[in-house]
DONU-92146 format. One line per 5 residues: number of its first residue (from 0); their letters; for each residue x, y, z of N, C-alpha, C, O. Coordinates in nm, 2 decimals. Example, Ala and Ser with C-alpha at 12.3 -4.5 7.8 and 13.67 -1.06 7.14 Angstrom:
BEGIN
0	AS	1.32,-0.57,0.78,1.23,-0.45,0.78,1.32,-0.33,0.78,1.42,-0.33,0.85 ~ 1.28,-0.22,0.71,1.37,-0.11,0.71,1.29,0.00,0.79,1.34,0.11,0.80
//
This chain:
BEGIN
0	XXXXX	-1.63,1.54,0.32,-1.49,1.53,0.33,-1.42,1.66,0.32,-1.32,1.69,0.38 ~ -1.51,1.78,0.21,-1.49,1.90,0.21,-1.43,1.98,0.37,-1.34,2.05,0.40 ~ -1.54,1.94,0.43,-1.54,1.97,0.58,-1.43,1.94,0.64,-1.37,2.04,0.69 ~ -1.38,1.84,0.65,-1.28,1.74,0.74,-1.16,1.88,0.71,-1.13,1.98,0.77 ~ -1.13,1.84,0.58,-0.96,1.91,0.51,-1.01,2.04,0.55,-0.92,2.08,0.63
5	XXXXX	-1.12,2.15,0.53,-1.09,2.27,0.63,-1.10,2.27,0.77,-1.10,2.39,0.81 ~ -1.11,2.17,0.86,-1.12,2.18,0.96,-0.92,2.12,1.01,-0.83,2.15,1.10 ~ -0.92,2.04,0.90,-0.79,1.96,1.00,-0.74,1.96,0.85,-0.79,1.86,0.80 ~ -0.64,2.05,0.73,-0.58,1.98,0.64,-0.48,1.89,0.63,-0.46,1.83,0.53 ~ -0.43,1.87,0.74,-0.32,1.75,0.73,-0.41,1.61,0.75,-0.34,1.50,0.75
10	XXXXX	-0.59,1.59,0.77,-0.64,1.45,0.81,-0.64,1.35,0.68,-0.60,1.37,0.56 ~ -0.68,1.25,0.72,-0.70,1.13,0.62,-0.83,1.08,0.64,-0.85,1.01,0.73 ~ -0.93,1.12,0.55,-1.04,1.08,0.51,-1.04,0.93,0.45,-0.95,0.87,0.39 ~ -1.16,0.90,0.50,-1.15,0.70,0.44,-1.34,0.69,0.40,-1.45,0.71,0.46 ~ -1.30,0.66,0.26,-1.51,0.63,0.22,-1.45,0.45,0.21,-1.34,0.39,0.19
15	XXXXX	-1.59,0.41,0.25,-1.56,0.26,0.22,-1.69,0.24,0.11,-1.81,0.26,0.14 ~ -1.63,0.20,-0.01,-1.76,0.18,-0.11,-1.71,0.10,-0.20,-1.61,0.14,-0.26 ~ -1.77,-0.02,-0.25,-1.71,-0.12,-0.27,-1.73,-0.14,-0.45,-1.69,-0.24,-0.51 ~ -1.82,-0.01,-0.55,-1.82,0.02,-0.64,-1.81,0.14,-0.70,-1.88,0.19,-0.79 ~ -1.69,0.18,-0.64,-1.65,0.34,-0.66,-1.59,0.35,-0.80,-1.61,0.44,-0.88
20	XXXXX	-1.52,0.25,-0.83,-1.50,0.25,-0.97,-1.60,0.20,-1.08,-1.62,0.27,-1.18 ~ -1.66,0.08,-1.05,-1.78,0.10,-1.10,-1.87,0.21,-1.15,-1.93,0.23,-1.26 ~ -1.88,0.27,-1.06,-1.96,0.40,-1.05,-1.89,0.52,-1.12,-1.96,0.62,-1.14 ~ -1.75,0.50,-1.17,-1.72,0.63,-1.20,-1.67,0.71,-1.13,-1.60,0.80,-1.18 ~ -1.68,0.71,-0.98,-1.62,0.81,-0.91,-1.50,0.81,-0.87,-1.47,0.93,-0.84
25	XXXXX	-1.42,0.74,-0.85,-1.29,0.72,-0.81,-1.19,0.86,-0.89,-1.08,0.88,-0.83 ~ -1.22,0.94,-0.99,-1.22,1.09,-1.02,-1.20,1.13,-0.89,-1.09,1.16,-0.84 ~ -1.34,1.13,-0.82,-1.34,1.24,-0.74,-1.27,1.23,-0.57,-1.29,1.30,-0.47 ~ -1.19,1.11,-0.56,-1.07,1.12,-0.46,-0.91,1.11,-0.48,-0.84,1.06,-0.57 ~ -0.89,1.16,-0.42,-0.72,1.17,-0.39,-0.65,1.03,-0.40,-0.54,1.05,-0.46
30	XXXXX	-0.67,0.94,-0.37,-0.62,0.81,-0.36,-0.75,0.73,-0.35,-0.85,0.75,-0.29 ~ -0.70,0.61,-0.43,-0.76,0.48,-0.43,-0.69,0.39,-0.35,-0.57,0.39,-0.34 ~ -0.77,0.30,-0.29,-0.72,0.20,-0.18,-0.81,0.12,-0.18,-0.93,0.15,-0.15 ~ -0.75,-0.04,-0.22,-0.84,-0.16,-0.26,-0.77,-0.26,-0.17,-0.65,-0.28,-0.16 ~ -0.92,-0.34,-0.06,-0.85,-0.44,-0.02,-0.90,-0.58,-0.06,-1.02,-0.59,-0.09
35	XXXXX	-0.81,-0.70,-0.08,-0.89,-0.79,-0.13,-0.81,-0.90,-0.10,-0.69,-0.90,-0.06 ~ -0.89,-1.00,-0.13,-0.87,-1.14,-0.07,-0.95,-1.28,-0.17,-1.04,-1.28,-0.25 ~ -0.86,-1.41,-0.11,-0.88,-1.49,-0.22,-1.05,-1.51,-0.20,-1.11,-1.50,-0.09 ~ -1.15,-1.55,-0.38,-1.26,-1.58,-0.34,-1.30,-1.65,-0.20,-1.36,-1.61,-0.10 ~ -1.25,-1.78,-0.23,-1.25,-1.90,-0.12,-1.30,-1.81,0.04,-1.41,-1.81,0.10
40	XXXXX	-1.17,-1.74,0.08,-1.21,-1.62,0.17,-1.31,-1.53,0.20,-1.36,-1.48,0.31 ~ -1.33,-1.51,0.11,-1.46,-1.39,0.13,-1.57,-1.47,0.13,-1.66,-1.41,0.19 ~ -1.61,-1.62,0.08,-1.75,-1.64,0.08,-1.70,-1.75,0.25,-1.80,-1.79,0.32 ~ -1.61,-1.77,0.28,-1.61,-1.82,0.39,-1.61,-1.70,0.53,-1.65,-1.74,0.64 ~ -1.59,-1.60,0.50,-1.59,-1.50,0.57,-1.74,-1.41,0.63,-1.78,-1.37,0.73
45	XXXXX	-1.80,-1.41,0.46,-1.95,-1.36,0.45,-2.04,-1.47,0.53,-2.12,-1.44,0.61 ~ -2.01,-1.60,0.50,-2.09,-1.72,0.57,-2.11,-1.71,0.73,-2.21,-1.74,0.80 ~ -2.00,-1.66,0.76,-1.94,-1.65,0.95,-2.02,-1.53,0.98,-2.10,-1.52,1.07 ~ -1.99,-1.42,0.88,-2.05,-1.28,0.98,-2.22,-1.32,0.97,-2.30,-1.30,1.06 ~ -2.24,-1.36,0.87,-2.41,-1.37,0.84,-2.45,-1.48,0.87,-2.57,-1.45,0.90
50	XXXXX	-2.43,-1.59,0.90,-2.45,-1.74,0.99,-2.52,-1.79,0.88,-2.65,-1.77,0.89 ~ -2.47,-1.85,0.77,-2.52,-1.91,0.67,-2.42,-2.01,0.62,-2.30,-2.01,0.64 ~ -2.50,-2.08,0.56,-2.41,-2.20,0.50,-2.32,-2.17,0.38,-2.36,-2.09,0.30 ~ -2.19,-2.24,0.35,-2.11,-2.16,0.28,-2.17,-2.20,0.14,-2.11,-2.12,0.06 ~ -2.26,-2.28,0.07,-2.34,-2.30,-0.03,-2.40,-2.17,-0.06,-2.39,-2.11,-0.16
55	XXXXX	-2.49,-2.12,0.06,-2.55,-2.01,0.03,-2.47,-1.88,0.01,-2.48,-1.81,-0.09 ~ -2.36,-1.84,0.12,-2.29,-1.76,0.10,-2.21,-1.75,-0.06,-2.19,-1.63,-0.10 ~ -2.17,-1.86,-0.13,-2.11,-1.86,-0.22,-2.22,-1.81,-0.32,-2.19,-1.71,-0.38 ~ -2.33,-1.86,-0.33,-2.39,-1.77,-0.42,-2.44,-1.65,-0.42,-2.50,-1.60,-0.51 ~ -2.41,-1.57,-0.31,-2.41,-1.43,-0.26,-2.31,-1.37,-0.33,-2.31,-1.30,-0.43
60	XXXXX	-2.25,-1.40,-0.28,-2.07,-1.37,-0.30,-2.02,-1.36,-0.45,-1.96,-1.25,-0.49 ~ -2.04,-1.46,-0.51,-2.03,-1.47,-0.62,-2.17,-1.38,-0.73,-2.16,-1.39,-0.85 ~ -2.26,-1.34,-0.68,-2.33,-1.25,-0.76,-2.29,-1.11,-0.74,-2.32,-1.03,-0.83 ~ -2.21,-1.09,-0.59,-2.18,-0.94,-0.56,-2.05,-0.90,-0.63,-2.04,-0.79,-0.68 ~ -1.95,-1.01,-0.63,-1.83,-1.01,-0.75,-1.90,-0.99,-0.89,-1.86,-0.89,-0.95
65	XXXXX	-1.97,-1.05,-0.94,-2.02,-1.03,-1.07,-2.06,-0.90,-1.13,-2.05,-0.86,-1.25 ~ -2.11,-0.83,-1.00,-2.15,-0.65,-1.06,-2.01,-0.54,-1.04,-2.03,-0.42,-1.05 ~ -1.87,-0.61,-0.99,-1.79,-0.55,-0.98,-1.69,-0.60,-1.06,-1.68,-0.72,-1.10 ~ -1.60,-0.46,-1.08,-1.47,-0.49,-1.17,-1.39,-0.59,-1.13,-1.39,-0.58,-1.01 ~ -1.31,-0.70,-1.17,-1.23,-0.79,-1.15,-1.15,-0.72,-1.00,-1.16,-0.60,-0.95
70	XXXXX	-1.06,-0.83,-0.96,-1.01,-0.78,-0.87,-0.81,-0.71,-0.97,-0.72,-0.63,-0.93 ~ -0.82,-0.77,-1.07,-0.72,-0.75,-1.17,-0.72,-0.58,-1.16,-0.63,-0.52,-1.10 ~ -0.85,-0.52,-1.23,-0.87,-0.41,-1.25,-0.86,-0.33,-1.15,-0.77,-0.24,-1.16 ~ -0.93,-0.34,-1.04,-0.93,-0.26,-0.92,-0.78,-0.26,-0.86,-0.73,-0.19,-0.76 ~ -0.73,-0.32,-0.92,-0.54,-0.30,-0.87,-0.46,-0.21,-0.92,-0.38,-0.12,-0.87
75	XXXXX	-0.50,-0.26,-1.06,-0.42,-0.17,-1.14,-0.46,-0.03,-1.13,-0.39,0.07,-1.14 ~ -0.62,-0.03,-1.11,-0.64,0.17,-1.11,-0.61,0.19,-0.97,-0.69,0.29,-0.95 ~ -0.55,0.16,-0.81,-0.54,0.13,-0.72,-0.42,0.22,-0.72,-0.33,0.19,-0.80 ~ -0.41,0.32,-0.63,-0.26,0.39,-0.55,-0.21,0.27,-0.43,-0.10,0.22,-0.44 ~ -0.30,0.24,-0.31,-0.25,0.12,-0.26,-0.35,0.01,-0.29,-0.47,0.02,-0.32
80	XXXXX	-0.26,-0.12,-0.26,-0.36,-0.19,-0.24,-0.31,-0.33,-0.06,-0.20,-0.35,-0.01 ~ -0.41,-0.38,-0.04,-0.39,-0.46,0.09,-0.47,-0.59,0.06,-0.58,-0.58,0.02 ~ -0.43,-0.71,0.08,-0.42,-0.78,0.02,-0.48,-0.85,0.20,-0.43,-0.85,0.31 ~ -0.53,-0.88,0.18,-0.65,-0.94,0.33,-0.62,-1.10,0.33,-0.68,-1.16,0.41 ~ -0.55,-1.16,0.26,-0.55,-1.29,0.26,-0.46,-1.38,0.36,-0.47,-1.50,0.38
85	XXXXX	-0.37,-1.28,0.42,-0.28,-1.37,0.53,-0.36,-1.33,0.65,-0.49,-1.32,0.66 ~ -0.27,-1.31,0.77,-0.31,-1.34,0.90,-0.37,-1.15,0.93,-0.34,-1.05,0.86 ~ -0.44,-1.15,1.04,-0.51,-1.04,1.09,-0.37,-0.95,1.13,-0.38,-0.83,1.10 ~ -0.25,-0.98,1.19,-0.10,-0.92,1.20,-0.08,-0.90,1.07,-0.06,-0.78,1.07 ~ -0.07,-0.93,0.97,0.01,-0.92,0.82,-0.12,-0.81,0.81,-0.10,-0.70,0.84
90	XXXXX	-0.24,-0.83,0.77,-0.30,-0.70,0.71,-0.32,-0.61,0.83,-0.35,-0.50,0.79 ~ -0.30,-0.61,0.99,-0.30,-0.47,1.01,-0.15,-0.37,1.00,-0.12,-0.25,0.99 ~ -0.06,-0.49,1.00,0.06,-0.40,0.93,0.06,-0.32,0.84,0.09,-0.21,0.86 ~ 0.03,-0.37,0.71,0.04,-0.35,0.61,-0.09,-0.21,0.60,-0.07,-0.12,0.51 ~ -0.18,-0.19,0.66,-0.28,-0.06,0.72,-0.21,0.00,0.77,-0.24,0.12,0.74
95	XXXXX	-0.11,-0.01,0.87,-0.05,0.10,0.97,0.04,0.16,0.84,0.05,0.28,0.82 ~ 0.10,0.06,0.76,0.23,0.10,0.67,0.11,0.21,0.57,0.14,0.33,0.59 ~ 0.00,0.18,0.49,-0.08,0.27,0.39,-0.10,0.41,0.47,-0.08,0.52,0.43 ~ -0.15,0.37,0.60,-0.23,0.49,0.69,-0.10,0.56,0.70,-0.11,0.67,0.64 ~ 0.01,0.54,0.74,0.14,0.61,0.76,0.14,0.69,0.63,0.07,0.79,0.63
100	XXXXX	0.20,0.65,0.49,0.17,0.69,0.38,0.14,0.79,0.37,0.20,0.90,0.37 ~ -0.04,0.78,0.34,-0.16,0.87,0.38,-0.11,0.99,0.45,-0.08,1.10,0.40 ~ -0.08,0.96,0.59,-0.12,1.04,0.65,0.08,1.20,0.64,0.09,1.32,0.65 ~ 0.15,1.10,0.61,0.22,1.18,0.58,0.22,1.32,0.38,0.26,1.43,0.34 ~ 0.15,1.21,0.35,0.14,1.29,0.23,0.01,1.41,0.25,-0.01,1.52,0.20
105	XXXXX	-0.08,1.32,0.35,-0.19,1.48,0.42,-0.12,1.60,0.45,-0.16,1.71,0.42 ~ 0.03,1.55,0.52,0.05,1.69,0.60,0.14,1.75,0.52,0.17,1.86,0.55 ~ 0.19,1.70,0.40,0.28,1.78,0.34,0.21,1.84,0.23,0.27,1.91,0.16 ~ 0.06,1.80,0.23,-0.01,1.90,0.12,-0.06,1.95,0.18,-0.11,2.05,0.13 ~ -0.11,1.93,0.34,-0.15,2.04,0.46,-0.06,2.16,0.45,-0.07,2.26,0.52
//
């Protein structure tokens, strides 16, 4: 990411890592950005992309929630957050509106 900001300082870097706080690291970026969605969703969601039954998915699902901070937490230490639970228009809005954000506060510390 070092790279990116001397090559282009006004860009917007994105890590996707879904225990960054967990881990401690959330220190070492500039902004936190959490997206999240009701349980129900996500293990119906996991079931579709992985072609499994939603019995199975739910116990996936709910063991990968278990090694991560609530979704309570991840909000509150969160600069934005997006909220995945309405329609595919409602959360890419709500991405163009964060990315806008982002990308203006890139260039004014560019």
């Amino acid at each position: 990411m070092a790279e990116v900001g001397r090559e282009d300082p006004g860009a917007v870097a994105v890590v996707e890592a879904a225990l960054i706080l967990e881990a401690g690291a959330a220190k070492d970026f500039d902004r936190l950005l959490v997206v999240t969605c009701h349980p129900e969703q996500r293990i119906r969601r996991w079931a579709n992309r992985v072609g499994v039954d939603e019995e199975t998915a739910s116990r996936e699902v709910m063991r990968r929630m278990a090694s991560q901070f609530p979704d309570e937490e991840k909000i509150k230490a969160s600069d934005y957050v997006i909220d995945n639970s309405g329609s595919f228009d409602e959360t890419r809005k709500r991405v163009e509106q964060v990315y806008a954000e982002l990308k203006c506060e890139a260039e004014t510390k560019g």
